[in-house]
N, CA, C and O atoms as CSV, one atom per row, in Angstrom:
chain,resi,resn,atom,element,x,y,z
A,1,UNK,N,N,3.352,8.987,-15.729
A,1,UNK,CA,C,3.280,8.412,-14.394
A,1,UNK,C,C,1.943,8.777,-13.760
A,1,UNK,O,O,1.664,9.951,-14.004
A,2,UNK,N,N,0.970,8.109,-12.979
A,2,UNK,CA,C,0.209,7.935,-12.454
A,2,UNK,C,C,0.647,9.344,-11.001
A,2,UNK,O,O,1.729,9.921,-10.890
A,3,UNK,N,N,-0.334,9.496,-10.295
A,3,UNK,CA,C,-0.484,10.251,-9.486
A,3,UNK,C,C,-0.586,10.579,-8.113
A,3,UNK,O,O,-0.195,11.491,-7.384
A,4,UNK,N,N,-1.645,8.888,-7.935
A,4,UNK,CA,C,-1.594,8.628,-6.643
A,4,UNK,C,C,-0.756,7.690,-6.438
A,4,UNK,O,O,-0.019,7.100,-7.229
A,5,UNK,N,N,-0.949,7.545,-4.994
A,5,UNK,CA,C,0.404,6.432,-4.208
A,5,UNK,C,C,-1.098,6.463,-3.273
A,5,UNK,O,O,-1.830,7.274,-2.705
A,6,UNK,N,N,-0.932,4.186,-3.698
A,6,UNK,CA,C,-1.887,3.609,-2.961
A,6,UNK,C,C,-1.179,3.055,-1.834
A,6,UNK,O,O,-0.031,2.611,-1.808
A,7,UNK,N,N,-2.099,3.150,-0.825
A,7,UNK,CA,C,-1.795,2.204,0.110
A,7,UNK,C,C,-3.358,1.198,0.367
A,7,UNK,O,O,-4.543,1.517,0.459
A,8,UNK,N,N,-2.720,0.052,0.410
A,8,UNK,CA,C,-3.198,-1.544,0.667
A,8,UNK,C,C,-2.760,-2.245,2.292
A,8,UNK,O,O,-1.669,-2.687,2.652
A,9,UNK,N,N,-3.954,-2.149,3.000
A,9,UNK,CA,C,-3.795,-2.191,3.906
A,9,UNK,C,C,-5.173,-3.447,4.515
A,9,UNK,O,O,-6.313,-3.326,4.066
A,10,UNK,N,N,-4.883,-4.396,5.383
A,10,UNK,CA,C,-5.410,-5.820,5.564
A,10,UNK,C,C,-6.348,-5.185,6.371
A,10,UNK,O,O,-6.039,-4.474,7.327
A,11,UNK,N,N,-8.152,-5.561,5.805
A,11,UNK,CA,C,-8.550,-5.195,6.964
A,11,UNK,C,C,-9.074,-6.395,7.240
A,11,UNK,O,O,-10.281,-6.468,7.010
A,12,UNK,N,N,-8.325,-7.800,7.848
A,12,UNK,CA,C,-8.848,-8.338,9.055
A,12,UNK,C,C,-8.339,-8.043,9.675
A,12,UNK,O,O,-7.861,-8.985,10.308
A,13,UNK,N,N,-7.895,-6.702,10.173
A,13,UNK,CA,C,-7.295,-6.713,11.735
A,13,UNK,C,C,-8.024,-5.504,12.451
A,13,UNK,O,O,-8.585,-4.964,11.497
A,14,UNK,N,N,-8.227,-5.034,13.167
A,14,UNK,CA,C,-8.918,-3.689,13.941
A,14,UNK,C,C,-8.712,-2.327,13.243
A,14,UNK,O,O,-7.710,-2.046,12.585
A,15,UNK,N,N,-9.472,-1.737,13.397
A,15,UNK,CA,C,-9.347,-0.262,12.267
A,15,UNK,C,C,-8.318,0.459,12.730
A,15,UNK,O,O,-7.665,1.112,11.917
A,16,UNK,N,N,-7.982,0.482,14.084
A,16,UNK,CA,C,-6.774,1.053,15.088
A,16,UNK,C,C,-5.437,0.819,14.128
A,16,UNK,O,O,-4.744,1.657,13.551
A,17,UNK,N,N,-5.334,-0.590,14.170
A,17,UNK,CA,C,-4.074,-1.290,13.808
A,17,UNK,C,C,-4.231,-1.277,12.462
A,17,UNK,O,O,-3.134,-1.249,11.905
A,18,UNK,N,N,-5.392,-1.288,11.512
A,18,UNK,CA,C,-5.167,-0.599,9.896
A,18,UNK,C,C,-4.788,0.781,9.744
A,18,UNK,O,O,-4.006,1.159,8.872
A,19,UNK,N,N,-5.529,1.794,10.880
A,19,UNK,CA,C,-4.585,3.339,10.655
A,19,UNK,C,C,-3.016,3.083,10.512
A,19,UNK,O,O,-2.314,3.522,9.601
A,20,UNK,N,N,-2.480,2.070,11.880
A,20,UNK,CA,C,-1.024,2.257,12.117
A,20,UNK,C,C,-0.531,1.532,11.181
A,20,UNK,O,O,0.568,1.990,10.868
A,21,UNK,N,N,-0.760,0.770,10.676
A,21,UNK,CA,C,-0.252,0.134,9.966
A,21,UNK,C,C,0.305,0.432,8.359
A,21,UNK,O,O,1.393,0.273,7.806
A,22,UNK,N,N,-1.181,1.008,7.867
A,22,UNK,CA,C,-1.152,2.139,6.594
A,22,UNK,C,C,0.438,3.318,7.200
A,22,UNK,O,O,1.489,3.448,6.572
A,23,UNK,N,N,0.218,3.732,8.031
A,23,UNK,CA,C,1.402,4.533,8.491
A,23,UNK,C,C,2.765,4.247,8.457
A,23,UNK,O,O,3.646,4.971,7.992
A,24,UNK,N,N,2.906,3.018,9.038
A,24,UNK,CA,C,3.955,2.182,8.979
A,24,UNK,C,C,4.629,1.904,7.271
A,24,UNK,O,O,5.788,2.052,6.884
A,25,UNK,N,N,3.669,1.553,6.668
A,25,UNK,CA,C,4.028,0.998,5.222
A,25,UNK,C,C,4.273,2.022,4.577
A,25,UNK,O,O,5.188,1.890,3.764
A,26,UNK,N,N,3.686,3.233,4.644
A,26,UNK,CA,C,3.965,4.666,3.715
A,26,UNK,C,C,5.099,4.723,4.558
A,26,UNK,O,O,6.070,4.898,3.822
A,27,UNK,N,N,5.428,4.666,5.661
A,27,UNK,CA,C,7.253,4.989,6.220
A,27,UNK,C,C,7.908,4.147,5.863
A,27,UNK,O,O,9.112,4.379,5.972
A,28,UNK,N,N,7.548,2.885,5.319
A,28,UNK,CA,C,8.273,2.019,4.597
A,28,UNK,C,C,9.327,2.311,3.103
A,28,UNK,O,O,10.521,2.132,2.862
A,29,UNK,N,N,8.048,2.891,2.255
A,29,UNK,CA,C,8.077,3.312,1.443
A,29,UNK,C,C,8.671,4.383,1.102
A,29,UNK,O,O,9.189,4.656,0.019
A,30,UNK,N,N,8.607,4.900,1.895
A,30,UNK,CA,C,9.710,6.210,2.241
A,30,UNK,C,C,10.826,5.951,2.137
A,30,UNK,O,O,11.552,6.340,1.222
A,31,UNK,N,N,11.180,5.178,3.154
A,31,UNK,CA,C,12.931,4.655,3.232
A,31,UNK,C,C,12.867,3.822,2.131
A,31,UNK,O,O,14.095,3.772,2.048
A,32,UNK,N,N,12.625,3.355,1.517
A,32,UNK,CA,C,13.329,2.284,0.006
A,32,UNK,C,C,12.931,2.816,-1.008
A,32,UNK,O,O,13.597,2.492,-1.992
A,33,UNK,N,N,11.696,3.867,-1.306
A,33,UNK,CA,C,12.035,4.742,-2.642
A,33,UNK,C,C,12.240,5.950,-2.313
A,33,UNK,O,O,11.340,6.633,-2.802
A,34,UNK,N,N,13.122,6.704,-1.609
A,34,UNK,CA,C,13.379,8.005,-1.466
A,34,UNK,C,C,13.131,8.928,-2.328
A,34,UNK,O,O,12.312,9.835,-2.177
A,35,UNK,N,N,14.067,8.678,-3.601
A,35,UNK,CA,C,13.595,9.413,-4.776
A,35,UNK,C,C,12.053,9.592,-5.291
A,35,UNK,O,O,11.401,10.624,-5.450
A,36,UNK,N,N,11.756,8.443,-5.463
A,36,UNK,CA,C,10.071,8.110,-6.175
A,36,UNK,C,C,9.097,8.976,-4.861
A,36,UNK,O,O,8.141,9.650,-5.246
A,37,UNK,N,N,9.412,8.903,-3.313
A,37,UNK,CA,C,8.882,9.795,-2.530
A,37,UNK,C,C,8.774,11.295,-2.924
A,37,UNK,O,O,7.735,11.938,-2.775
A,38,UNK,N,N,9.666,11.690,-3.322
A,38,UNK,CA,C,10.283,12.925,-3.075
A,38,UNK,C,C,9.527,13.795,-4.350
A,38,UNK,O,O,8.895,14.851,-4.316
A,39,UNK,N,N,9.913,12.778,-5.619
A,39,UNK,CA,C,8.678,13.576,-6.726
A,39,UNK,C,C,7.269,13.482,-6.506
A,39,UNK,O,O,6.440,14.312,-6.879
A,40,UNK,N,N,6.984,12.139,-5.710
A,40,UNK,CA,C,5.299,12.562,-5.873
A,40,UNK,C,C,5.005,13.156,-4.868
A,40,UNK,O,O,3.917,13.732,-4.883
A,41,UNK,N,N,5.605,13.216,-3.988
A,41,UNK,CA,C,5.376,14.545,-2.447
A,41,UNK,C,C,5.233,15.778,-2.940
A,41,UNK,O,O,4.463,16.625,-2.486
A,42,UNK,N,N,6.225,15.958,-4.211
A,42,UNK,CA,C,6.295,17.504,-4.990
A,42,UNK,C,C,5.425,17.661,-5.781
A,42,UNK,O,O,5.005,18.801,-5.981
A,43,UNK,N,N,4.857,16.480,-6.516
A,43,UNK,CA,C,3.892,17.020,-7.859
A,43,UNK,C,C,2.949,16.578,-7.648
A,43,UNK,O,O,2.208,16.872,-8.587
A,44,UNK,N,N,2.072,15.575,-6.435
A,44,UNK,CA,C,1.015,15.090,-6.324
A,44,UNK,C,C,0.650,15.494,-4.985
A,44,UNK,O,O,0.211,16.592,-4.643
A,45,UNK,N,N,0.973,14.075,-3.977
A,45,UNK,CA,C,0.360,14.030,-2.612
A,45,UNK,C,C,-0.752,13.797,-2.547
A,45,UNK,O,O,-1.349,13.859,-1.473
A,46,UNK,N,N,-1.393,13.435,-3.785
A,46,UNK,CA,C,-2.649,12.492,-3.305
A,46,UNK,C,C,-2.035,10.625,-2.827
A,46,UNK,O,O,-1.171,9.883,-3.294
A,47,UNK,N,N,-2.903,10.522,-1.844
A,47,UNK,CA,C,-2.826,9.103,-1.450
A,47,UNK,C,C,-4.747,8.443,-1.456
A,47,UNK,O,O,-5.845,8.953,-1.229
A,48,UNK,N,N,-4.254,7.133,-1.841
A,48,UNK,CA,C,-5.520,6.490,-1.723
A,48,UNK,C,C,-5.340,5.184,-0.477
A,48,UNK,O,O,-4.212,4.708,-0.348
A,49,UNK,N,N,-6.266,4.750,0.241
A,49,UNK,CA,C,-6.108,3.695,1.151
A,49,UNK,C,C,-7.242,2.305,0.925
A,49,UNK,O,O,-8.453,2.087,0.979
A,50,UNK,N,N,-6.267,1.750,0.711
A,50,UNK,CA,C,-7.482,0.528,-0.014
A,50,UNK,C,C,-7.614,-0.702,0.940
A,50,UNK,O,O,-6.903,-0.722,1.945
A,51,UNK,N,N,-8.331,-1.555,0.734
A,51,UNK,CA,C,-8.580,-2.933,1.832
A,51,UNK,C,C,-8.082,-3.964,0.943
A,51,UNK,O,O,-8.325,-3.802,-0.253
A,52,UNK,N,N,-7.395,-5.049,1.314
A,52,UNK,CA,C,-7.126,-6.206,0.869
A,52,UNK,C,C,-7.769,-7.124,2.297
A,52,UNK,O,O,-7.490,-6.796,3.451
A,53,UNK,N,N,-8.503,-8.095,2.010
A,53,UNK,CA,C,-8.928,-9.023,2.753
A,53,UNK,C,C,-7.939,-9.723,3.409
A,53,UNK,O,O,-8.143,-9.975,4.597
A,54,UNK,N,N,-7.006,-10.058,2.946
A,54,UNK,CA,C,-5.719,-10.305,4.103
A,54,UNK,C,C,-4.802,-10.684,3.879
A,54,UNK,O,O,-4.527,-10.797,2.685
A,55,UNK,N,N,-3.962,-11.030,4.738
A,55,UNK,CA,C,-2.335,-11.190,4.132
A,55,UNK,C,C,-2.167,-11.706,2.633
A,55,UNK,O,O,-1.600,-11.068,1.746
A,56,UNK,N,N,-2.714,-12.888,2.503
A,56,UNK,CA,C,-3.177,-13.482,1.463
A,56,UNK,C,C,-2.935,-12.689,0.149
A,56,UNK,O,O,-2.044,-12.969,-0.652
A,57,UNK,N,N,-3.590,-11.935,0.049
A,57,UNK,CA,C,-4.396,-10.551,-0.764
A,57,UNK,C,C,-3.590,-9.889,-0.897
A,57,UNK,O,O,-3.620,-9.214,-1.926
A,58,UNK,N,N,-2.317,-9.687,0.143
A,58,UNK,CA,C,-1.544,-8.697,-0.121
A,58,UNK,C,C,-0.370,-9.205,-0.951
A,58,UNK,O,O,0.250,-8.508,-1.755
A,59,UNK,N,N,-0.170,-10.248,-0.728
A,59,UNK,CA,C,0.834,-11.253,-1.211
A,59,UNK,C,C,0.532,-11.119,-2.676
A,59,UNK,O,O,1.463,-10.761,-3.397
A,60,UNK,N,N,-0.585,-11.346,-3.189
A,60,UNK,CA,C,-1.224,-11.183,-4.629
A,60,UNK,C,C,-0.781,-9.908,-5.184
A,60,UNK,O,O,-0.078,-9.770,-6.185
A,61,UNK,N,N,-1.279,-8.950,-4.409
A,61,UNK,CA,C,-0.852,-7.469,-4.752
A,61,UNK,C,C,0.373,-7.205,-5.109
A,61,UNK,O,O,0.583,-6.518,-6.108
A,62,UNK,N,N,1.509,-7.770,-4.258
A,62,UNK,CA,C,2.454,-8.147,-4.450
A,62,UNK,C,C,3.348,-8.640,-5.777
A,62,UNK,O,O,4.456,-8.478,-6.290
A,63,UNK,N,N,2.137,-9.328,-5.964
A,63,UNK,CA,C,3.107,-10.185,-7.563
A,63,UNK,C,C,2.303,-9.427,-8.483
A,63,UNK,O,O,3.191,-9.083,-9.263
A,64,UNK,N,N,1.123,-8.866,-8.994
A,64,UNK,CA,C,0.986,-8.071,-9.535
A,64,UNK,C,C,1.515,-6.966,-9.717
A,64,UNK,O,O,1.304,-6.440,-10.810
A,65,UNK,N,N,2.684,-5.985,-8.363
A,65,UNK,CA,C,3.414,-5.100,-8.849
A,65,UNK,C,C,4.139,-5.458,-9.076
A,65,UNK,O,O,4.743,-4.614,-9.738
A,66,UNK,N,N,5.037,-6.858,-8.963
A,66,UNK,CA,C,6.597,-7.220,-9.758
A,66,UNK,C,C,5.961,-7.336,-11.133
A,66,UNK,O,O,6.816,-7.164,-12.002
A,67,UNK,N,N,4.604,-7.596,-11.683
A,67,UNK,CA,C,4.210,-8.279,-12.966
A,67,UNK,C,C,4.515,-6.806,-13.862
A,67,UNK,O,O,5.353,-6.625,-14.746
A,68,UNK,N,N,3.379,-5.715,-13.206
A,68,UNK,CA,C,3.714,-4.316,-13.607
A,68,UNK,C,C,5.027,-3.871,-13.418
A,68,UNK,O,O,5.505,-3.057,-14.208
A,69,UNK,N,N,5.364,-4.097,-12.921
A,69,UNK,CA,C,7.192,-3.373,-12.676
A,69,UNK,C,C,6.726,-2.247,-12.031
A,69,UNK,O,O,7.093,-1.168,-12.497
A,70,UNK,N,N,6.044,-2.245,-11.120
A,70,UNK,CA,C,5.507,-0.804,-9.994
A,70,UNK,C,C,6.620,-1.144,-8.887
A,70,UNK,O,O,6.964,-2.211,-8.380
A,71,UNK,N,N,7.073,0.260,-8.702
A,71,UNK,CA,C,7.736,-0.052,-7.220
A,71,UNK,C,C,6.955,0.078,-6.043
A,71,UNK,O,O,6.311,1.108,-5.843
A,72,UNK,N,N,6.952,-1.009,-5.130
A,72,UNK,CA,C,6.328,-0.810,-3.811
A,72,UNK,C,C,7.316,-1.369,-2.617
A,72,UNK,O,O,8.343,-2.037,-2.729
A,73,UNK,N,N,6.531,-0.772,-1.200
A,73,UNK,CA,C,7.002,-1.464,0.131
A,73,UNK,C,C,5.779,-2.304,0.253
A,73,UNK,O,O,4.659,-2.126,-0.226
A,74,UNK,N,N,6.452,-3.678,1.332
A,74,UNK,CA,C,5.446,-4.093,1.930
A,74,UNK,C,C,5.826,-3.883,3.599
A,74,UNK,O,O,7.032,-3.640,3.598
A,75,UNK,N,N,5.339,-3.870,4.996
A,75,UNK,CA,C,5.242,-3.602,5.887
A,75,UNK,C,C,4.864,-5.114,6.761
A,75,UNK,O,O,3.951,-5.882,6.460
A,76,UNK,N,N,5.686,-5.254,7.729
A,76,UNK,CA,C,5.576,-6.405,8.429
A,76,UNK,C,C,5.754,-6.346,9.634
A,76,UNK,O,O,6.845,-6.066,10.131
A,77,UNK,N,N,4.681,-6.608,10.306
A,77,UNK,CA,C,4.578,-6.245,12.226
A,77,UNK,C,C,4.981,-7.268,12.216
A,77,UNK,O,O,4.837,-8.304,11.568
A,78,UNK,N,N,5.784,-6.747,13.386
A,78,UNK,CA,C,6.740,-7.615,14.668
A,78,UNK,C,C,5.354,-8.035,15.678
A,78,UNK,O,O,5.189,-9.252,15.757
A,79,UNK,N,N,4.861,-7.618,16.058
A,79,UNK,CA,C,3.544,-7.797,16.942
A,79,UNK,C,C,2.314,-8.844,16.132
A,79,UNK,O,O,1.253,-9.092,16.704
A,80,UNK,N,N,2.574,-9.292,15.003
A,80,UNK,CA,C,1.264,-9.534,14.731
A,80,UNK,C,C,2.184,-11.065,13.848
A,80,UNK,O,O,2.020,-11.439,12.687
A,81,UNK,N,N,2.878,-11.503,14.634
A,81,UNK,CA,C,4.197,-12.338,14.245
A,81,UNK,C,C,4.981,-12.522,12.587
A,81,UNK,O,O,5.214,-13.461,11.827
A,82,UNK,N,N,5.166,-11.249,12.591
A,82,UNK,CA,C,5.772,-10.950,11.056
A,82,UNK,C,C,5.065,-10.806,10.060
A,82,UNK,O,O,5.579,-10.563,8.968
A,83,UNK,N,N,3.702,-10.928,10.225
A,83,UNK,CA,C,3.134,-11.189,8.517
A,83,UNK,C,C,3.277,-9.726,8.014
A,83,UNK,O,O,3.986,-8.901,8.590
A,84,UNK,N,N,2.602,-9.485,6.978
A,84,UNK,CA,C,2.640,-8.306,6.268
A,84,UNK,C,C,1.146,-7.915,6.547
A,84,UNK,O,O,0.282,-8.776,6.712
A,85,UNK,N,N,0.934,-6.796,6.584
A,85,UNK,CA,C,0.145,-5.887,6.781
A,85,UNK,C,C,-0.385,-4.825,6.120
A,85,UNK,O,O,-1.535,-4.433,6.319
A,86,UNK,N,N,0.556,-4.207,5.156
A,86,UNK,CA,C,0.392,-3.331,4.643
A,86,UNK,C,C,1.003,-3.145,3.477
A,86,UNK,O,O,2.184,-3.482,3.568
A,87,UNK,N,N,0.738,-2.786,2.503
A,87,UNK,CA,C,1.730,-2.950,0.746
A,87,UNK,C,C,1.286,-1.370,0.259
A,87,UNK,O,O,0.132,-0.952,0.162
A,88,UNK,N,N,2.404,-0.704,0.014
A,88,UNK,CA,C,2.228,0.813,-0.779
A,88,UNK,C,C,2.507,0.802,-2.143
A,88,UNK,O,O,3.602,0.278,-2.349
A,89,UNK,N,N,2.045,1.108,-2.971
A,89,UNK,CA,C,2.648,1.240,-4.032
A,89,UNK,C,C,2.698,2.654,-4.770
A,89,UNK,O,O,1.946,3.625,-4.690
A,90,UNK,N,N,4.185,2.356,-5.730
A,90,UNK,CA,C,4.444,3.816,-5.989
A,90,UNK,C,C,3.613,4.451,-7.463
A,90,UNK,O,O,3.522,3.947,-8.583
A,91,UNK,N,N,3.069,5.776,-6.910
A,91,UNK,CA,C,2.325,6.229,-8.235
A,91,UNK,C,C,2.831,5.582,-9.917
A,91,UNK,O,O,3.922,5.416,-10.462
A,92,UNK,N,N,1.222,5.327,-10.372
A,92,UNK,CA,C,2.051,4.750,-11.516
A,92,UNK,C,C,0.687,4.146,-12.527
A,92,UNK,O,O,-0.326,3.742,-11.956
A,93,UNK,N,N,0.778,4.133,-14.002
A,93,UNK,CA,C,-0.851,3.329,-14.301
A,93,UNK,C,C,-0.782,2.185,-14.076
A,93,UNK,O,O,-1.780,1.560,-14.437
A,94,UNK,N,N,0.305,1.382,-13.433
A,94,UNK,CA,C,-0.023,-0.155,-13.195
A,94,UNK,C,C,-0.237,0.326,-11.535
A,94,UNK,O,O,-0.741,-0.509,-10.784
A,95,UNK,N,N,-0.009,1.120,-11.208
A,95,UNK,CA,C,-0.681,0.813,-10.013
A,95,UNK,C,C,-2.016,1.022,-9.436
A,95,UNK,O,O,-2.467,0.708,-8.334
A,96,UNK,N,N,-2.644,1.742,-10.632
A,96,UNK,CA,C,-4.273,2.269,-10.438
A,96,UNK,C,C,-4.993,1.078,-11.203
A,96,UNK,O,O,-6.190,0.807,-11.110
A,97,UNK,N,N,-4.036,0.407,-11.984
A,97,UNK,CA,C,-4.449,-0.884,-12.691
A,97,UNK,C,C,-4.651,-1.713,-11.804
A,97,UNK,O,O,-5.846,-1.940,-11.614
A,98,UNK,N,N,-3.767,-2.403,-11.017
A,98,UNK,CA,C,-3.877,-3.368,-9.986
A,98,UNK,C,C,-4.441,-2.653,-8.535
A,98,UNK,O,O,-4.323,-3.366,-7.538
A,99,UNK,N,N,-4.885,-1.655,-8.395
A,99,UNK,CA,C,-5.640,-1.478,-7.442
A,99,UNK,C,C,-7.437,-0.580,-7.586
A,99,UNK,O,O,-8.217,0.001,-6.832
A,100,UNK,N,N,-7.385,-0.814,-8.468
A,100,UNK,CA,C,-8.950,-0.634,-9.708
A,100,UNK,C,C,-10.211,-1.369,-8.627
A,100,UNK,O,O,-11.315,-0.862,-8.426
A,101,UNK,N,N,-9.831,-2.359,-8.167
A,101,UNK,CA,C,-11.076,-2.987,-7.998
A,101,UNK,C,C,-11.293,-3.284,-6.604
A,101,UNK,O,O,-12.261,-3.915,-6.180
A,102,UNK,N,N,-10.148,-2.702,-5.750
A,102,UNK,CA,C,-10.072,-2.735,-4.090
A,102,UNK,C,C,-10.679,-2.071,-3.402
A,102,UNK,O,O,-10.703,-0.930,-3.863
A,103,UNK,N,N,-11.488,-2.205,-2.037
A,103,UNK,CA,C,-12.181,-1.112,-1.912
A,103,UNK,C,C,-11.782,-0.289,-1.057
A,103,UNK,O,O,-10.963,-0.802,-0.295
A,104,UNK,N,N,-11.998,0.743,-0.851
A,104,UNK,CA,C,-11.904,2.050,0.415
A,104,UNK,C,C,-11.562,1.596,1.574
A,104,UNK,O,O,-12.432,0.929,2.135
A,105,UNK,N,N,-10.143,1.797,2.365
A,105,UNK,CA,C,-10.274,1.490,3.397
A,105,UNK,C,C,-11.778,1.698,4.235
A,105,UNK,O,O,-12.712,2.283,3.687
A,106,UNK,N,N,-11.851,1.310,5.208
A,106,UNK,CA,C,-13.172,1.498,6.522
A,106,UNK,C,C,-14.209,1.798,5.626
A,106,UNK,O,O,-15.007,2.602,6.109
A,107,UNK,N,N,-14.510,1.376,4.323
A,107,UNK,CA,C,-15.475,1.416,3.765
A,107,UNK,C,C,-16.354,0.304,4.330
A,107,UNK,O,O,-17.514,0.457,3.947
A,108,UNK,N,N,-16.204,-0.674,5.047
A,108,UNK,CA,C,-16.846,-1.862,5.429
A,108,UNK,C,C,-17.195,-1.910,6.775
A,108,UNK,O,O,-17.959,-2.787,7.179
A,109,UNK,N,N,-16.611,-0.866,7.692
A,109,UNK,CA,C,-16.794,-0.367,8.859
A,109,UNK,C,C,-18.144,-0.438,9.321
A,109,UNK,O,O,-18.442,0.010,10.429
C-alpha cells in the first residue's frame, strides 16, 4: 500500500475556499473509509494536496480511481451549488499513479 493520502482539490475557486474545501473532503473521507483512515493515520500521515483545474478534472480523477479500484471521497458544496470540489484519495500505488502528474496545490498562486 502506498503511503500518502492525496487530496485533489479545484483550483478555480479562491485559495480561501481551496483550504476549506481540501478540509471538507479529508472529513469526507473520514466518515466513508473509517478503517482505511485509521491505518494510515497510524502508519503514515503524510498527506499531499494537489490542483485539478476544475470540476471537470475532478470528475476524471474520479473514474480513474474506480479504474484503479482506489478508495476515495469526493466533497460537494452546498454554497457553490453542489458541484464537487474536492476528491481524496486513499493511500495506495494507483493513487500516486493517477495523481503523478497534478500539481501542488497554491503552486500557481
Amino acid at each position: 500500500m502506498g503511503d500518502k493520502l492525496y487530496i485533489v482539490v479545484r483550483c478555480d475557486i479562491s485559495p480561501g475556499r481551496q483550504m476549506a474545501q481540501a478540509c471538507h473532503g479529508m472529513r469526507q473521507f473520514c466518515e466513508e473509509h473509517p478503517a482505511l483512515d485509521k491505518e494510515w493515520f497510524a502508519n503514515s500521515n503524510y498527506i499531499v494536496v494537489l490542483s485539478a483545474k476544475d470540476e471537470t478534472h475532478l470528475f476524471k480523477t474520479m473514474e480513474k480511481a474506480i479504474q484503479e479500484n482506489v478508495s476515495f471521497s469526493a466533497f460537494r458544496e452546498p454554497d457553490l451549488d453542489d458541484t464537487v470540489t474536492a476528491v481524496v484519495l486513499g493511500p495506495s500505488a494507483g493513487s500516486a499513479k493517477i495523481c503523478k502528474r497534478l500539481p501542488l496545490a497554491f503552486s500557481a498562486v
